[in-house]
C-alpha positions as CSV (number, residue, x, y, z in Angstrom):
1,X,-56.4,-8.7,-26.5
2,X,-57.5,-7.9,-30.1
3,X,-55.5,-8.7,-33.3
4,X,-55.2,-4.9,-34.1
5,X,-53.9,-4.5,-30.1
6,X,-51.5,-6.9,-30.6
7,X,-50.2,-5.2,-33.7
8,X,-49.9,-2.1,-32.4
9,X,-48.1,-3.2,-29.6
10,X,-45.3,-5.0,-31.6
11,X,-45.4,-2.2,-34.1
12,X,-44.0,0.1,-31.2
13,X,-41.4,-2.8,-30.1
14,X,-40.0,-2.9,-33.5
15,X,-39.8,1.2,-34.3
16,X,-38.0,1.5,-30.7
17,X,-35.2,-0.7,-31.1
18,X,-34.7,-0.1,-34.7
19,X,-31.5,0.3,-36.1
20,X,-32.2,3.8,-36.8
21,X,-32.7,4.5,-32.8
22,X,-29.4,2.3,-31.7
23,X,-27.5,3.9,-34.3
24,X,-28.7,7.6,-33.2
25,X,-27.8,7.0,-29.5
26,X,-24.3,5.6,-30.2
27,X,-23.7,8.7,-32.2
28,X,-25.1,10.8,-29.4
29,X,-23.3,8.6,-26.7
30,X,-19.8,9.1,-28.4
31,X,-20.3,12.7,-28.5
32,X,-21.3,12.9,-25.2
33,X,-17.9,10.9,-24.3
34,X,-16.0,13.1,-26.6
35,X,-17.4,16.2,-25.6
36,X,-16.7,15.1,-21.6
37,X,-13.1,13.8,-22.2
38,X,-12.0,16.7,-24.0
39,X,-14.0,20.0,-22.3
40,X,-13.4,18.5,-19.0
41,X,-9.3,18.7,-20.0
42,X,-9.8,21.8,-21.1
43,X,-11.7,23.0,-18.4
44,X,-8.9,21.4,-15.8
45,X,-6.6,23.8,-17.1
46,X,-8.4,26.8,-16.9
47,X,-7.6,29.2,-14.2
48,X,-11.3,29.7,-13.6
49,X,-14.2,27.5,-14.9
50,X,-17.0,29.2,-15.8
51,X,-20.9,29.1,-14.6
52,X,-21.7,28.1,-18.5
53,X,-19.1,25.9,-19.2
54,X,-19.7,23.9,-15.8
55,X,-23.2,23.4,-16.8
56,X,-22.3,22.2,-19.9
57,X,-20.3,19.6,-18.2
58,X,-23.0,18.5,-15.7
59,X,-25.8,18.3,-18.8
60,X,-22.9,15.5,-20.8
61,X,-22.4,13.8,-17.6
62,X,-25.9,13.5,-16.4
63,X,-27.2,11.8,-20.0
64,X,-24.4,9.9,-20.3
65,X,-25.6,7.3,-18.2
66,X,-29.2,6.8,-19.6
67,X,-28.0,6.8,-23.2
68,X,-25.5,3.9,-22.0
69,X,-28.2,2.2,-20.4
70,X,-30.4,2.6,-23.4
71,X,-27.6,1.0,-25.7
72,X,-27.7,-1.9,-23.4
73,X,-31.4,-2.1,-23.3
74,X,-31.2,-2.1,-27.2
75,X,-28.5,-4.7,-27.3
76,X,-30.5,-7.2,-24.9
77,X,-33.1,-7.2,-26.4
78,X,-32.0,-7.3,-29.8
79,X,-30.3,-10.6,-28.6
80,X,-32.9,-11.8,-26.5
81,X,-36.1,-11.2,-28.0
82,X,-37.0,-14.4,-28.8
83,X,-37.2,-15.8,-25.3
84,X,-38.9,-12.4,-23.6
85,X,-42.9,-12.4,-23.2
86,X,-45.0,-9.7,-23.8
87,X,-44.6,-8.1,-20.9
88,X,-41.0,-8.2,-20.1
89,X,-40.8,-6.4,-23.8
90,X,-43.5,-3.8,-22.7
91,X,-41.4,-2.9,-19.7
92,X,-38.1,-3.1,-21.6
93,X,-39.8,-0.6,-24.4
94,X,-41.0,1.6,-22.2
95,X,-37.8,2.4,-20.0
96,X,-36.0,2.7,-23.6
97,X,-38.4,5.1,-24.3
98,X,-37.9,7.1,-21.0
99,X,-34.2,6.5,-21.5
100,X,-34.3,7.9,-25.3
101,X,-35.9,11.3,-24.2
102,X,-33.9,11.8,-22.0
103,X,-31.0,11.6,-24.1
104,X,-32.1,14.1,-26.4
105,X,-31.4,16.8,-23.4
106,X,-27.3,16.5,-24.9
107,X,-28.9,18.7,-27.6
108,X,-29.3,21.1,-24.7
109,X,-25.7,20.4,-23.6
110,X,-24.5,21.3,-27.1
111,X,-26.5,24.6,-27.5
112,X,-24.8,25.0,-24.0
113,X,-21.8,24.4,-25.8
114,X,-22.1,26.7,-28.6
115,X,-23.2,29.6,-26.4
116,X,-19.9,29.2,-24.1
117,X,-17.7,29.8,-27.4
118,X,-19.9,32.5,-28.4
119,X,-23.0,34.3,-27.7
120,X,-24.4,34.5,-31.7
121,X,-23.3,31.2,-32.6
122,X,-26.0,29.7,-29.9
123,X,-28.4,31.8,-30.8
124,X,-28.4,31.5,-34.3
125,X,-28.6,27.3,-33.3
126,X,-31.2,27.8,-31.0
127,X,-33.4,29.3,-33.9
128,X,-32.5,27.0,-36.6
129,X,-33.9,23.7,-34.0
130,X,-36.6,26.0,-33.1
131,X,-37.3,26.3,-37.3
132,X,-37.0,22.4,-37.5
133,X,-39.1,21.9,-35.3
134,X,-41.3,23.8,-36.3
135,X,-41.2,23.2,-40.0
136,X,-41.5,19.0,-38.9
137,X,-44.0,19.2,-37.5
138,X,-45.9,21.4,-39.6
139,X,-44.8,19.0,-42.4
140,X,-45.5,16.1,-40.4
141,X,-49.3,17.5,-40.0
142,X,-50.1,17.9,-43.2
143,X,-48.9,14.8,-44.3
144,X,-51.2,13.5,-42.1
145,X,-54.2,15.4,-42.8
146,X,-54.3,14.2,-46.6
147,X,-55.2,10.9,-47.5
148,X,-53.1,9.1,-49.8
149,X,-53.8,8.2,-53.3
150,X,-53.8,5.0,-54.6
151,X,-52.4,4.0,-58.2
């Protein structure tokens, strides 16, 4: 494997379990938690639950699991790094990464969320992450496309 290989490699290691990433999914986790303590409360006392409310629920409760098990993933190896090879990392960085995009659907649970409490107030969300997005990745591109210049 070449030098430049190599570096790549730990390069995507590091940027996964960052501190930035761990701190992002324990924020997301503990919403997740809040959001499923209290709505499914709430919900037990309503006389009927509804379609968008229930679906809410089942988004929180179906992430929850893979944004606990990337906190653990994050947390082993942050304590264990020293004494994993190459390819136990590889395999540890890769379910993290499946386990980090997956937790990104509680966005989708939010907007879910929003729309149950009113109909405008998920809309207007749903086009500011579209504009985000959008605007990111535009940014993000032409970033990219000019070269920087040196001083």
């Amino acid at each position: 494997m070449s030098k430049q290989t190599k570096k790549n490699k730990s390069a995507e290691i590091d940027s996964e379990f960052s501190e930035r990433n761990y701190t992002i999914v324990g924020a997301l986790f503990s919403g997740s938690v809040a959001y499923l303590v209290f709505a499914s409360q709430s919900a037990y006392q309503e006389v009927e639950l509804t379609d968008l409310r229930l679906a809410t629920l089942l988004v929180f409760a179906a992430i929850l699991p893979f944004q606990g098990a990337y906190l653990i993933i994050h947390t082993y190896v942050q304590r264990y790094q020293e004494f994993l090879n190459e390819q136990k990392m590889m395999t540890l960085t890769r379910l993290a990464e499946r386990c980090r995009i997956i937790r990104y659907l509680s966005v989708i649970g939010f907007t879910f969320s929003l729309i149950n409490i009113n109909q405008i107030i998920g809309i207007t969300f749903i086009i500011s992450v579209a504009s985000v997005i959008i605007l990111v990745r535009w940014s993000w591109a032409q970033g990219l496309s000019k070269k920087p210049t040196e001083k």
